[in-house]
C-alpha positions, 0 to 999 in steps of 0.5 A: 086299141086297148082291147075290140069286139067284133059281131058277125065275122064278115071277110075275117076268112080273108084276112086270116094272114093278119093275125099275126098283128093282133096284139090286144085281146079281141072277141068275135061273136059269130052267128052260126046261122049268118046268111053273109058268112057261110059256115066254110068261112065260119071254119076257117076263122075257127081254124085261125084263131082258134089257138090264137092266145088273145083271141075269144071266140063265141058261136051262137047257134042257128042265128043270123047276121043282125041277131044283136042289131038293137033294130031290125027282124033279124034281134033274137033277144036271147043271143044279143043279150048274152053277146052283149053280156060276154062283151061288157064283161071282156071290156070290164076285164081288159079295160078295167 
């Protein structure tokens, strides 16, 4: 994998001893609001990638897990869009 995305973080707090192996650029998008990943785990991830030189962090406040689903009551049209911006230009500029 040349370059990956990750939505919504779930059992990232807990792999945080792998972060070591992450040898291409990789963003996560991280809805503060996630009812699946509670803000002390939404910290630890801060606290372990945040300084990590290929790894881009994004946080959208007050949204849920979903918030980028193309289906579902949880979209909020706002955040998915800017998610998906941010990823197509991190594509664009790692992938070419």
């Amino acid at each position: 994998i040349d370059a990956s995305v990750g939505y919504y973080g779930v059992t990232i707090d807990q792999m945080l001893n792998e972060k070591h192996a992450i040898a291409n650029p990789l963003m996560l998008h991280i809805p503060t609001g996630d009812h699946l990943v509670p803000a002390e785990a939404q910290q630890t991830i801060h606290d372990g990638l945040d300084d990590h030189p290929r790894v881009t962090l994004h946080d959208y406040d007050g949204l849920d897990h979903g918030f980028a689903a193309t289906t579902g009551n949880r979209r909020d049209e706002a955040g998915a869009q800017l998610a998906d911006g941010r990823t197509e230009a991190f594509f664009k500029e790692h992938l070419g």
